[in-house]
N, C-alpha and C positions, 0 to 999 in steps of 0.2 A: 504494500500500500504506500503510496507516495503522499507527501505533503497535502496538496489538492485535494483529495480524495479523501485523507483524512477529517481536513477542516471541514469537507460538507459533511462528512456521516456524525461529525460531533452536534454541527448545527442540527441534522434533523434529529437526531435523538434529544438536546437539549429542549426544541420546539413542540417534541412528540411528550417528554415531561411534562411541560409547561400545560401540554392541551389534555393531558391524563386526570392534572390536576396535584402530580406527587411535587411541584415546587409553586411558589407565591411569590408575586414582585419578581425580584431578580435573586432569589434564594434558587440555590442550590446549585451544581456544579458536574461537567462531564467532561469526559479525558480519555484520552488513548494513550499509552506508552510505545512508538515506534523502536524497539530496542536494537534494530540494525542501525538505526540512525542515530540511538541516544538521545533523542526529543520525546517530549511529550505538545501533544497537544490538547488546548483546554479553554472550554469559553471565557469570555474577560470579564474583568470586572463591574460587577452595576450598569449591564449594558441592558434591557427590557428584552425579555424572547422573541415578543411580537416582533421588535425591527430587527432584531439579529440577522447579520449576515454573515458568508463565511468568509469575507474579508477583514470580519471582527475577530476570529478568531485566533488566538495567542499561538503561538509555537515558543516554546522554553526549553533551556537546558534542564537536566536536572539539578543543578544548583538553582535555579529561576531566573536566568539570566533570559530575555526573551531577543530571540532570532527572528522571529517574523511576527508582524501583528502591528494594528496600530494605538493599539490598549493594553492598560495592565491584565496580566495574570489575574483571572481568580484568586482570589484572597485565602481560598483553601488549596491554593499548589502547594505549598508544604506538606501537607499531608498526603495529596497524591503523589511527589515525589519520592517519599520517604515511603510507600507502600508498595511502589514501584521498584526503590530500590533491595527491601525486605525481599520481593515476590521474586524478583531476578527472571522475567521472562515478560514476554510482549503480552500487555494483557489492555482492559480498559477498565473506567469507574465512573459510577454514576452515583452522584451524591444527592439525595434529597431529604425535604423537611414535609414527606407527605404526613396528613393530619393522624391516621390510625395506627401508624408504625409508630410516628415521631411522641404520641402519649404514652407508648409503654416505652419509650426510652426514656421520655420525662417521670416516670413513676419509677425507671429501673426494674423494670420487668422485663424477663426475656419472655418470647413464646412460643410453646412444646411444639412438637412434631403433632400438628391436629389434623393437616391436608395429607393425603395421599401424593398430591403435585409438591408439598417440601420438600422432600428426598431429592427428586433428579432435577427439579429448579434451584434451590435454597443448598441444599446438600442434609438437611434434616432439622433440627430447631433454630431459632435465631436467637442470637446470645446478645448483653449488652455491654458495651466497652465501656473501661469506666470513664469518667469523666474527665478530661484534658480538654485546652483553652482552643476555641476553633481559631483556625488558620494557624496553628502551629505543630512546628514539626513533633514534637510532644506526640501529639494526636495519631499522628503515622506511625508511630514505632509502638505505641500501644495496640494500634487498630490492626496491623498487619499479622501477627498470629492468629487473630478472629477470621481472618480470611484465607488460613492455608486448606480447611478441610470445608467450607463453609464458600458458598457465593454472595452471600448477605449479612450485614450483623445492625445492633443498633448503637449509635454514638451516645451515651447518656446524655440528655438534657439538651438534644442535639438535631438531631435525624438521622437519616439512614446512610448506609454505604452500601453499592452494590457492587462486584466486581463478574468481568468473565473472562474469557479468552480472547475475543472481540467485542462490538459497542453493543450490539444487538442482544447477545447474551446479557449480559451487565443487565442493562436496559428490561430482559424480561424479569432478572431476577429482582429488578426493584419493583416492578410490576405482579409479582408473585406474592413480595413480600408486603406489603401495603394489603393485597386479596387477602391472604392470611390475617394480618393486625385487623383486618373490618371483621371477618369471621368468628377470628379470637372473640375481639370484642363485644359484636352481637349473641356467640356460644355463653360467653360468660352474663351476660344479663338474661337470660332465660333460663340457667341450669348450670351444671358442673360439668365441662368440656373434657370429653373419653380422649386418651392420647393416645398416639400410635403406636 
């Protein structure tokens, strides 16, 4: 995958967030790590989904030194860099602050394996990480163990993190994991939710 190609597939998955509903305003945050190239690429800062273009979007060292773009970094490259560098292979991330994931990270609740779809989207529960300051590398080196056996976890007090092999995966596993948090949530105000 080349640059180009890159920066569109981040834009329509950032815009495909935005219309899901898993990010608000200018929250939340998507990334690919080219690791033949040693870039990541990642939407910018406070820029609105609606007008995003893919001329917006950032290319950064992994240190955050930005190569191409005519905006800053995402304010949370830190921690995609520093998760990118844990994971040591070309992957992507999609960070968001959807409503029914983002309350059990705010309460610190993880949530059991209750879907039959957890297992091969998710990789089976979703855990929450503890708490470190957003946009700091902190954040990445805590958060990156949660995602060796795992496509998803929750940032406390935060939102979510999704990772895959490419955007699309990432992308459904935050999509999965949000379907789960609504499910969680409505199982547990009617009864006592059976795990798998």
């Amino acid at each position: 995958m080349n640059i180009l190609e890159a920066k569109k597939e981040v834009l329509d998955v950032a815009k495909k967030a935005h219309q899901e509903k898993l990010v608000a305003g200018t929250s939340g945050n998507v990334s690919i790590y080219l690791k033949s190239k040693d870039l990541v690429v990642i939407t910018p800062s406070s820029i609105p989904y609606a007008s995003m273009k893919d001329s917006d979007i950032s290319v950064i060292t992994l240190d955050g030194k930005v190569v191409d773009g005519k905006h800053s970094p995402s304010s949370e490259w830190p921690m995609h860099t520093e998760i990118y560098r844990k994971l040591e292979k070309e992957c992507a991330l999609v960070h968001t602050h959807s409503p029914y994931a983002t309350s059990f990270a705010v309460c610190n609740e993880g949530i059991p394996e209750i879907l039959i779809e957890m297992k091969p989207f998710i990789g089976g529960d979703i855990k929450v990480v503890p708490f470190a300051p957003a946009g700091s590398q902190e954040l990445g080196e805590i958060t990156a163990p949660f995602l060796i056996d795992r496509n998803a976890c929750l940032l406390a007090n935060h939102g979510t993190l999704s990772v895959g092999d490419n955007l699309e995966k990432a992308f459904f596993s935050s999509i999965y994991l949000e379907d789960a948090a609504k499910i969680y949530h409505l199982a547990k105000s009617v009864g006592n939710p059976r795990i798998i």
